[in-house]
N, C-alpha and C positions, 0 to 999 in steps of 0.2 A: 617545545623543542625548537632549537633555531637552527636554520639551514642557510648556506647561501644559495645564489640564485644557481650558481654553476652545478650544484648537487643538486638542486633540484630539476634544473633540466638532463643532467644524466638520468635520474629516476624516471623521470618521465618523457624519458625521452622524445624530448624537443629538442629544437635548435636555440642558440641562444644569442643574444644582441644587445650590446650595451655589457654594465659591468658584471662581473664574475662575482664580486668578494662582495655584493650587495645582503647583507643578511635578512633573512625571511623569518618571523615566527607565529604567525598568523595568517587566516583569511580572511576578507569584510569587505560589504559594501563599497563601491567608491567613495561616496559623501562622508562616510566613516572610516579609512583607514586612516593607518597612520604609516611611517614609512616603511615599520616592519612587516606590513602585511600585504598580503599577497591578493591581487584582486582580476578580474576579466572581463575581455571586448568577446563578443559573439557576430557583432555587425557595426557598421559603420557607424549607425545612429548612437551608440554610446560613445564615439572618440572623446567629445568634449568633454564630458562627465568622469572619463579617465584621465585624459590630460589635466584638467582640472583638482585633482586626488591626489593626497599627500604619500600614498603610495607608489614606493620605488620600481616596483616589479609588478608585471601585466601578461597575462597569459593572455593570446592574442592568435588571430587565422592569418595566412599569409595571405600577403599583400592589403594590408590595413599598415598605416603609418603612423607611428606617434612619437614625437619629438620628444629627448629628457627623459625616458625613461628608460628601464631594462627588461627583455622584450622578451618571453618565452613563447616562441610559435608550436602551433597547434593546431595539427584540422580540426579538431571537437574542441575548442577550449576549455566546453562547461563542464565536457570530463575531466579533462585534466585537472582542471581548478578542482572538483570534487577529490579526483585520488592525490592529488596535493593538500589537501585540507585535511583527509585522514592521516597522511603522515606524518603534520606537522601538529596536528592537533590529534592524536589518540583519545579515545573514549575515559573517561575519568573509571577506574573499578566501580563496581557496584557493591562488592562485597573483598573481604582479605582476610582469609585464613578462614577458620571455623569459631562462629562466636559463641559464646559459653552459654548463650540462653535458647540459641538450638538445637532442635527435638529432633533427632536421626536416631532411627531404628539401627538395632546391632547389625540387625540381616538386610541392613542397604551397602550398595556397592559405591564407593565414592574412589573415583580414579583419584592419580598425585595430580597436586592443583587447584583441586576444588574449593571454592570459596564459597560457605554461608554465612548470611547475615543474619542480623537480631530475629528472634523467635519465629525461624523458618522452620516447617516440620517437614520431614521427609520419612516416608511410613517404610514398613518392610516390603524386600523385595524391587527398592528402586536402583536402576542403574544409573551414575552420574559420571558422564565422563570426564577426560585429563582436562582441566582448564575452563569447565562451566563456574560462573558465578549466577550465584542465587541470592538476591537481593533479600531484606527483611519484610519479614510474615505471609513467605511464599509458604504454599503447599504442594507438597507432589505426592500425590498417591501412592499408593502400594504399586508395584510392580512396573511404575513407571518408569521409561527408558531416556534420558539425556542425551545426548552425543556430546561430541567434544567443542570446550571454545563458544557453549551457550552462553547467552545473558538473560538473566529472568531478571528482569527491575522488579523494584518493591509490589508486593499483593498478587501476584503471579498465580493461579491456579492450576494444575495438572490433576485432573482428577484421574482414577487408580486405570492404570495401562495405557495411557496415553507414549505415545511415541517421537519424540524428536531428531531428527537426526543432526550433521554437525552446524555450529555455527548458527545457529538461530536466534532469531531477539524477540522477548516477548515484554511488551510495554505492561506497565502498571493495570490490572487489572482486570490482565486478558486470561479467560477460561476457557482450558480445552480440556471437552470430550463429555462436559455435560449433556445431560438426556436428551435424545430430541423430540421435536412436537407431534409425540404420533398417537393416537387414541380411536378405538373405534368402540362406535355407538351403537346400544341397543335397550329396549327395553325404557330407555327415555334417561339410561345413563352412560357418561363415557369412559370407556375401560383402558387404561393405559395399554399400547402395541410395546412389544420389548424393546429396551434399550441396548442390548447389549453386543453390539461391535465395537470395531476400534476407531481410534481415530491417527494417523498418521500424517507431519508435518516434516517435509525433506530440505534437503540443506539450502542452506543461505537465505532460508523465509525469513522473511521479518514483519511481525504481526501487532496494530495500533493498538493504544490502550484499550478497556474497556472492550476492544472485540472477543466475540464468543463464537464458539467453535464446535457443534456436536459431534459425540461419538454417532458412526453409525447406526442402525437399527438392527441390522442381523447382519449386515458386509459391514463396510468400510467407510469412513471420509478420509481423505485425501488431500494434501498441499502439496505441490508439485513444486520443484527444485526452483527456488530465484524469485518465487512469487511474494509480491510485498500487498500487503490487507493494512489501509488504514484504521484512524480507530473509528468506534463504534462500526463495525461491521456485524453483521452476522450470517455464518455459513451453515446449514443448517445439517440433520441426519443424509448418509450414502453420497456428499455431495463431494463431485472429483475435480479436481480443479487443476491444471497442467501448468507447464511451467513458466515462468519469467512474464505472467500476469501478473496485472496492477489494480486493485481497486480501492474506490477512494471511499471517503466515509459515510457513513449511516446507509452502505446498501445491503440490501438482507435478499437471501439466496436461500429458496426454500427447497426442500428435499427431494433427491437424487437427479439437481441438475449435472451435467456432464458441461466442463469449460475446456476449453482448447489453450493451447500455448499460444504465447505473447497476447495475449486480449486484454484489453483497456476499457475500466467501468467507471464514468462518471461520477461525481456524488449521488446520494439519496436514490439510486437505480432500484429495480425492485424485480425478482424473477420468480414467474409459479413454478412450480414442481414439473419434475419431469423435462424441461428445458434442457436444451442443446444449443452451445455457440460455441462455434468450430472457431480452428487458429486466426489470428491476427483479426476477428473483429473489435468492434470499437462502440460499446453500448454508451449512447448519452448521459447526462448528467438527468434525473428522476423519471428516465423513461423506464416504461411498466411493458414487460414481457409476458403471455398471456401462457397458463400452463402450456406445459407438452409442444413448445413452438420452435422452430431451428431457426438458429440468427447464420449464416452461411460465412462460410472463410472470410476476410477482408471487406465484410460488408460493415457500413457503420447505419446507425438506426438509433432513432430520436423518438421521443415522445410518446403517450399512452394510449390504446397499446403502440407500440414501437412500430413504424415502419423505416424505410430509408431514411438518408439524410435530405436527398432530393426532394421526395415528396411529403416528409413533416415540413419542409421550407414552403413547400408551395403549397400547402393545405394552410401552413400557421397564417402566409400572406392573405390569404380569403378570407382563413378567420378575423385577421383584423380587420377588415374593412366590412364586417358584417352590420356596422352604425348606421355607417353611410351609406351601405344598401338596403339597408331595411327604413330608409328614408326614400330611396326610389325606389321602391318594391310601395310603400306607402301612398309615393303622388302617383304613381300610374294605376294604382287604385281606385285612388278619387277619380280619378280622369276617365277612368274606363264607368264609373258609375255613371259621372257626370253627362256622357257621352250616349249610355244607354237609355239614362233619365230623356234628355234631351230627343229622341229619337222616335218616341212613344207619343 
């Protein structure tokens, strides 16, 4: 889609500087655009790197100068540059109209709109709302609910009563509402604990490849409104997770942790059971949370088990220098022998 720059700062509304009729039909890199594409300064230290770019148009913070070019100001630029990029570049469909070699039960509900793809099955009992697309050789169980305006990319799993609501993205290979890891022991064998709750995923989530997602055990799991799960995640049985949280790939979230809104998780993070991290904290990249522990509002915490930020810094600094003092922890050793030897 091509835009000039003058519709694109009405959109987004900025102010605008330099030429109107400059046409835009992309985003990119600086080192890689080309004139038609639309690129951005966040701070100073990029000027050169912009000015330098074959790109006409710069979404830019005020009071930043750059000579030659057309200048769309912005106190966030990185926002703006992003909701400029969905505009001008829309998502390619996943799927268009209903393909012939698609398995949909009579007794599924498909709203107007709905688009599947090559040998996607959809069992009895599934709701699909106005505008979802279901990519090829998705599954959605029985009685499974859609909302409107989903994307299920290719391999997509909904096992039977799984719940979405609108506007949701599920990457290639992500399953929700398989069984979760619960068994109790006896007699020297383990007996499966029931699986059977739901699992519920609310609007505007958008969920990485390959993450997995359990149904509850006897309640609920939960995806809280705006929360984005990279891939390989895994959220495990009862676990509730609040909104406009972020976490990044391969951490696994073990059964009926309780998360707060806006909280931010590292890669490879790791949390026992029964945990608690209230809003706005900010768990490290492979820090390990020990069961049943509360991580506190706006606290952020590193390393295994987790403490503060402050004191994994000042434990890590000791720890590195453990070499070099386990060489003078060594001569004051010898010295202290040598001393007692001597004395005798």
């Amino acid at each position: 889609m091509t835009r000039t720059a003058s519709e694109l700062a009405q959109f987004l509304g900025c102010t605008m500087e330099g030429e109107g009729a400059a046409q835009i039909s992309g985003v990119a890199a600086p080192a890689s655009a080309r004139a038609s594409d639309l690129i951005y300064v966040d701070a100073s230290k990029h000027l050169e790197r912009a000015a330098a770019s074959a790109a006409q148009c710069v979404v830019i913070p005020p009071g930043l100068a750059l000579a030659g070019k057309t200048l769309l100001r912005a106190e966030n630029p990185k926002l703006a540059f992003a909701r400029a990029a969905e505009w001008l570049m829309p998502a390619a469909p996943i799927a268009m109209g209903i393909h012939p070699t698609a398995v949909i039960s009579p007794n599924a509900k498909l709203a107007d709109g709905v688009a599947v793809g090559p040998y996607a099955v959809i069992e009895d009992g599934a709701k699909i709302g106005a505008g979802t697309e279901i990519g090829a050789f998705c599954f959605v169980g029985r009685g499974a609910t859609i909302g409107e305006r989903c994307r299920l990319y290719p391999r997509v799993t909904l096992y039977a009563g799984a719940r979405l609501a609108n506007r949701v993205v599920l990457h290639s290979g992500a399953v929700i509402g398989s069984d979760g890891f619960g068994y109790v022991q006896s007699e020297g064998k383990r007996w499966k604990f029931p699986q059977v709750g739901e699992v519920e995923i609310h609007d505007d989530v958008e969920i990485g490849a390959n993450t997995t997602i359990d149904r509850g055990s006897l309640d609920r799991t939960e995806i809280g409104a705006g929360s984005k799960l990279d891939n390989l995640v895994h959220i495990a049985h009862n676990v509730h997770i609040g909104t406009n949280t972020v976490i990044a790939a391969q951490t696994g979230i073990s059964g009926s942790v309780v998360i707060g809104c806006d909280v931010a998780f590292g890669g490879q993070a790791g949390l026992g059971d029964h945990c608690v991290v209230e809003d706005g904290a900010i768990i490290g990249g492979q820090a390990g949370i020990l069961p049943g522990k509360i991580v506190r509002s706006g606290q952020i915490v590193w390393g295994t088990p987790a403490r503060p930020l402050d004191k994994f810094k000042q434990q890590f600094a000791w720890f590195s220098r453990l070499p070099e003092l386990a060489k003078r922890i060594e001569k004051l050793e010898k010295g202290h022998e040598s001393g007692s030897a001597g004395g005798r």
